[in-house]
C-alpha positions as CSV (number, residue, x, y, z in Angstrom):
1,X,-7.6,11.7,6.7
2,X,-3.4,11.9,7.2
3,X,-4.0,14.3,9.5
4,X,-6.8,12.3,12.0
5,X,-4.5,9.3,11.2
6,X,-1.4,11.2,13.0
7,X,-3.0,12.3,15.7
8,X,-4.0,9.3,16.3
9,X,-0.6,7.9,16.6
10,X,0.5,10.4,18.5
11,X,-2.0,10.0,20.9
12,X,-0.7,6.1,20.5
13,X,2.7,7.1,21.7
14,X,3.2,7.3,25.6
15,X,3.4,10.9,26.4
16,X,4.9,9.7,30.0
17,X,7.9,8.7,28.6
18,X,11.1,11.2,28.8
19,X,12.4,10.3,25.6
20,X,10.0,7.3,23.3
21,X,7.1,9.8,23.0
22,X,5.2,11.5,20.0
23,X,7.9,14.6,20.1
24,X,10.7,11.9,19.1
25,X,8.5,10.7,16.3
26,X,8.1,13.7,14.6
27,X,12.0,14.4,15.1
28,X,12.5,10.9,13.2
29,X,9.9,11.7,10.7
30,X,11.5,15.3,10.1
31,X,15.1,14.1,9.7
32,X,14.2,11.0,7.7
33,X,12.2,13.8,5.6
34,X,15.5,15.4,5.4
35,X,17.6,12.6,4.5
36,X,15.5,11.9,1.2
37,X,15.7,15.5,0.6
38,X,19.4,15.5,0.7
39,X,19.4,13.1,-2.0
40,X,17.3,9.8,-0.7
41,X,14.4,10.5,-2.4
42,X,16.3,8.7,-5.4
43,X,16.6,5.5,-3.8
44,X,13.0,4.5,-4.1
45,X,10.1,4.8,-6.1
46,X,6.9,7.1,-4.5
47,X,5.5,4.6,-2.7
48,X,8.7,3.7,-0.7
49,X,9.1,6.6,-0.2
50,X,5.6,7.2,1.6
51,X,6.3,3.7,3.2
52,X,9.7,4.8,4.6
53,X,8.0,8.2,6.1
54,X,4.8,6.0,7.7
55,X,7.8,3.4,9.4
56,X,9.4,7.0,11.0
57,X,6.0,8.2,12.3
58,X,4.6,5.0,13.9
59,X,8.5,3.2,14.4
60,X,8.0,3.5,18.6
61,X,4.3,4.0,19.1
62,X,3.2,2.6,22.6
63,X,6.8,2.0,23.3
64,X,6.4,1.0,27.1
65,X,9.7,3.0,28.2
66,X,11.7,-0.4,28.9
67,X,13.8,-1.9,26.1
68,X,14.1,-5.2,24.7
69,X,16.4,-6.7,26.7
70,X,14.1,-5.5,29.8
71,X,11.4,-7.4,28.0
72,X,12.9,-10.7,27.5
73,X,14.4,-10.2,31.3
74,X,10.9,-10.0,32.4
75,X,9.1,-12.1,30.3
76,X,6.4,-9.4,29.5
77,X,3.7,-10.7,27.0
78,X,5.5,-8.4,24.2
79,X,8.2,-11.0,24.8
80,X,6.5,-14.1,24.5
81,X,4.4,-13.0,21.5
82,X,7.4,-12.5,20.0
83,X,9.6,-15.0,21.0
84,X,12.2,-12.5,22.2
85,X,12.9,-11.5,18.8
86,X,12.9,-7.7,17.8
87,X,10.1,-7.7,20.6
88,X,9.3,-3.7,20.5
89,X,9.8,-3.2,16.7
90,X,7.6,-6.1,16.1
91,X,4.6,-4.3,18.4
92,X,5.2,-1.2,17.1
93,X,4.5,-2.3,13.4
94,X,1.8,-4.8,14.5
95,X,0.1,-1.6,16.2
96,X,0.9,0.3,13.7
97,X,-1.4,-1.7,10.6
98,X,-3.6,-2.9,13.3
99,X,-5.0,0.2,13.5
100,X,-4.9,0.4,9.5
101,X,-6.1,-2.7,8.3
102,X,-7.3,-4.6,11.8
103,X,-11.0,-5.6,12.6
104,X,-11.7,-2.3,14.1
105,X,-9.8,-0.3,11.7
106,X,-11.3,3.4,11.2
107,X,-12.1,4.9,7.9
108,X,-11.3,8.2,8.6
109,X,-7.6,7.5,9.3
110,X,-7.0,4.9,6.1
111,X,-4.3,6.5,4.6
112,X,-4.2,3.5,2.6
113,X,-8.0,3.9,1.3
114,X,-7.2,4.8,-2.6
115,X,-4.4,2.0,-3.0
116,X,-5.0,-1.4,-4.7
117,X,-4.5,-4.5,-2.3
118,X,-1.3,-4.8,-4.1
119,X,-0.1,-1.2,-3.3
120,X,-1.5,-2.3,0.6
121,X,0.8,-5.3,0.5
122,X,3.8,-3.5,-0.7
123,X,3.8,-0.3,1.7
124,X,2.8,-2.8,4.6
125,X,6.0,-5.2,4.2
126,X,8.5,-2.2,3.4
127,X,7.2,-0.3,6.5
128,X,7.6,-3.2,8.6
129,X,10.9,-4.6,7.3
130,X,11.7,-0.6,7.7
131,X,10.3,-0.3,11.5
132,X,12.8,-4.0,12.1
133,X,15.8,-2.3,11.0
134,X,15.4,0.1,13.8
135,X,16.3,-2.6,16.4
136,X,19.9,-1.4,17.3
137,X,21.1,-5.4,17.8
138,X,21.2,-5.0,14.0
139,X,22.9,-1.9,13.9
140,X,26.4,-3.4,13.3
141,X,24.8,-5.9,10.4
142,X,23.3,-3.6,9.1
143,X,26.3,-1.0,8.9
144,X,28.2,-3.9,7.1
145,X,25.7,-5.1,5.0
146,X,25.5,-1.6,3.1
147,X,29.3,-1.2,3.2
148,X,29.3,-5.1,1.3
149,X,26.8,-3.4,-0.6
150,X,28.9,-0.2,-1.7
151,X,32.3,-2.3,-2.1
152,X,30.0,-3.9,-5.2
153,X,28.0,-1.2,-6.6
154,X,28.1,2.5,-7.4
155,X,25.1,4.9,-5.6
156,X,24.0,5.0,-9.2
157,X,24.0,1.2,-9.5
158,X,22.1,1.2,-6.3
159,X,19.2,3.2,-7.1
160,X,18.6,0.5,-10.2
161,X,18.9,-2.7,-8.2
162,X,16.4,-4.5,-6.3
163,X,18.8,-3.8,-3.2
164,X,17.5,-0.1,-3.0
165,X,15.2,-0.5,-0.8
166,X,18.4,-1.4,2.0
167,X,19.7,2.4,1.6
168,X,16.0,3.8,2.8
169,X,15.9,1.4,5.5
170,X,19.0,2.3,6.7
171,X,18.2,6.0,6.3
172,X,15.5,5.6,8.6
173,X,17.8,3.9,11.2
174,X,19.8,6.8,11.1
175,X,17.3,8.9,11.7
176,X,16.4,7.4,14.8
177,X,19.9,7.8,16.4
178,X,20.7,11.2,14.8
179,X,20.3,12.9,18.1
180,X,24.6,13.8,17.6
181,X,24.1,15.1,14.9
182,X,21.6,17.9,15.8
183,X,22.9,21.2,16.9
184,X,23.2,23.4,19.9
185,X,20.9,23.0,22.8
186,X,18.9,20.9,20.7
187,X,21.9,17.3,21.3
188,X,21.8,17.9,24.9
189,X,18.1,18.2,25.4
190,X,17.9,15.1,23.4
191,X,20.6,13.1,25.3
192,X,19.1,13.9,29.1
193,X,15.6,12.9,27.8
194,X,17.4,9.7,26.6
195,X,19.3,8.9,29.6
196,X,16.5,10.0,32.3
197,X,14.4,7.2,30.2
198,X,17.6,4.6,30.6
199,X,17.7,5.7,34.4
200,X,14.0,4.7,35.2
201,X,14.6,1.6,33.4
202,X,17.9,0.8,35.6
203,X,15.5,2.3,38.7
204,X,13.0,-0.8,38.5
205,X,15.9,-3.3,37.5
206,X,17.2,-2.1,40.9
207,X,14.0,-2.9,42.5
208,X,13.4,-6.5,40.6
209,X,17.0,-7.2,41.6
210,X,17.8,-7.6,37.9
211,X,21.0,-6.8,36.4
212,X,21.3,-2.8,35.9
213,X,21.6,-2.3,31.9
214,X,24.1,-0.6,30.3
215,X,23.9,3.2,30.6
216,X,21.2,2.8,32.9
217,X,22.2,3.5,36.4
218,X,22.1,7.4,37.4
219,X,24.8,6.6,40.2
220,X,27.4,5.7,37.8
221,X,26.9,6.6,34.2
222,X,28.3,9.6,33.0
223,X,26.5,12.0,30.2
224,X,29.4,13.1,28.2
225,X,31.7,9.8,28.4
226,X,27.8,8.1,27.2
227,X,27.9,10.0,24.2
228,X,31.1,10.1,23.6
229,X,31.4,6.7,23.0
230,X,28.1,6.4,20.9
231,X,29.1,9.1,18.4
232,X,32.3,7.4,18.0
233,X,31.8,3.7,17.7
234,X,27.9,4.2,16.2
235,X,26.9,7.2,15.3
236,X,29.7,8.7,13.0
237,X,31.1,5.7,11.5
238,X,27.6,4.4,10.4
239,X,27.0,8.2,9.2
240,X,30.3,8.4,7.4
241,X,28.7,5.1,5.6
242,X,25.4,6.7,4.3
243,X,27.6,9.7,3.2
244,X,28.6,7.8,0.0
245,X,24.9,7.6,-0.6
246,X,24.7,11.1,-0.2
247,X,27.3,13.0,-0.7
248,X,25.3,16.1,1.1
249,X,26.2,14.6,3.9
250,X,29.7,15.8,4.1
251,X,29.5,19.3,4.1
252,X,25.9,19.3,6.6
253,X,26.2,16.3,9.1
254,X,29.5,15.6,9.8
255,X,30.7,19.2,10.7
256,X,27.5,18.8,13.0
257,X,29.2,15.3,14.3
258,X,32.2,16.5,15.2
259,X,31.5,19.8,16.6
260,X,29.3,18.0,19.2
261,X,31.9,15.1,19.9
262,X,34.0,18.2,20.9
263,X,31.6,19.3,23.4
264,X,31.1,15.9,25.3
265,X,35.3,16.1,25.2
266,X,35.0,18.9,27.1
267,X,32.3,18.0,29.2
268,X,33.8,15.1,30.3
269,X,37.5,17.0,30.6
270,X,35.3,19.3,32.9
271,X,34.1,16.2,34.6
272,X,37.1,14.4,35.3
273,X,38.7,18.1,36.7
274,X,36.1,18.4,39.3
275,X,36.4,14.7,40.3
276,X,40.3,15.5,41.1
């Protein structure tokens, strides 16, 4: 049944798309995987746990290739179901337990057949609230709220209170921008699929003679100077926050981190020489 159920999804997610496609599902799911294995596993009981790793699998499925602020710009129907707020995270969980618990729900993919409706309810609103957090307007919130968090209580103390359920979320929101963090090849294979999907997006604002977004015009945007500034003012920072959940962290991630912020500085060293 989990496995019909995934390929299911997968066949959910749009395999057109350079970078919000099935292949950077099961890189979410994998390093969320990781992050409870390094120590997140303690923030939750089992069936967080199995809620967190069902956000990370469906947490973009049928994402169109155009991000929010795209949506609201064109006023899609994503947008006006939901009111402009957290337009693709809300489709993307709506989808998600449609396909679960909706009118034409399938038995053979109910993952959720042997629960009680009370076990239902509880993975359904973690997994959601989990699949919202991914919405990176929230990122900076959401950084601070666990830094408020860890100026009050101990790891230790965390695991106990009914704020646990914050550090998984936020696991999983790492997870989805810990393309920096992975090594060799692997970071710059990630970062071109990203930025080909940002370029198509600019492409057809060009064309509706909307504003070109951020990082989204191939004439102008620069790979390395791009992720330069997301490891420094995003990634690492918000990284270095979720090491004091787990300590594991130092001695893995953040060599990982900084070795690749290296290579964009010389990328973009290399750049600027050649521009000269």
């Amino acid at each position: 049944v989990l496995c019909e159920f995934i390929r299911v999804i997968e066949g959910d997610y749009v395999k057109e798309n350079p970078y919000h496609n099935a292949i950077h599902a099961a890189d979410v799911t994998q390093t969320t995987h990781t992050l409870l294995q390094m120590g997140g596993i303690s923030y939750g009981p089992d069936l967080e746990i199995f809620s967190i790793l069902l956000a990370a699998l469906v947490h973009d499925v049928r994402h169109p290739g155009y991000n929010n602020a795209f949506q609201i710009h064109d006023k899609t129907t994503m947008a006006l179901i939901y009111n402009d707020k957290s337009v693709l995270e809300n489709m993307h969980a709506s989808h998600a337990f449609t396909k679960l618990m909706g009118e034409d729900a399938k038995p053979d993919i109910d993952i959720l057949a042997g629960m009680t409706d009370r076990q239902k309810h509880t993975v359904r609103q973690f997994a959601i609230e989990a699949v919202l957090h991914t919405d990176m307007t929230t990122h900076f919130s959401t950084v601070d709220a666990l830094k408020g968090l860890l100026a009050t209580k101990s790891p230790e103390e965390i695991q106990t209170s009914d704020r646990a359920a914050e550090a998984l979320w936020y696991m999983l929101h790492l997870a989805d921008i810990s393309n920096p963090t992975k090594p060799g090849k692997m970071k710059e294979l990630w970062t071109d699929r990203c930025l080909e999907e940002f370029f198509r997006q600019g492409d057809k604002e060009k064309k509706l003679g909307f504003p070109v977004s951020p990082l989204c015009d191939r004439e102008t945007t620069s790979r390395a100077e791009a992720q330069i500034g997301f490891i420094q003012y995003v990634v690492k920072p918000s990284f270095e926050v979720l090491g004091r959940l787990l300590p594991e962290l130092e001695g893995k991630i953040m060599p990982a981190i900084d070795s690749n912020m290296e290579f964009w500085r010389t990328e973009a060293s290399d750049e600027k020489e050649k521009e000269a």
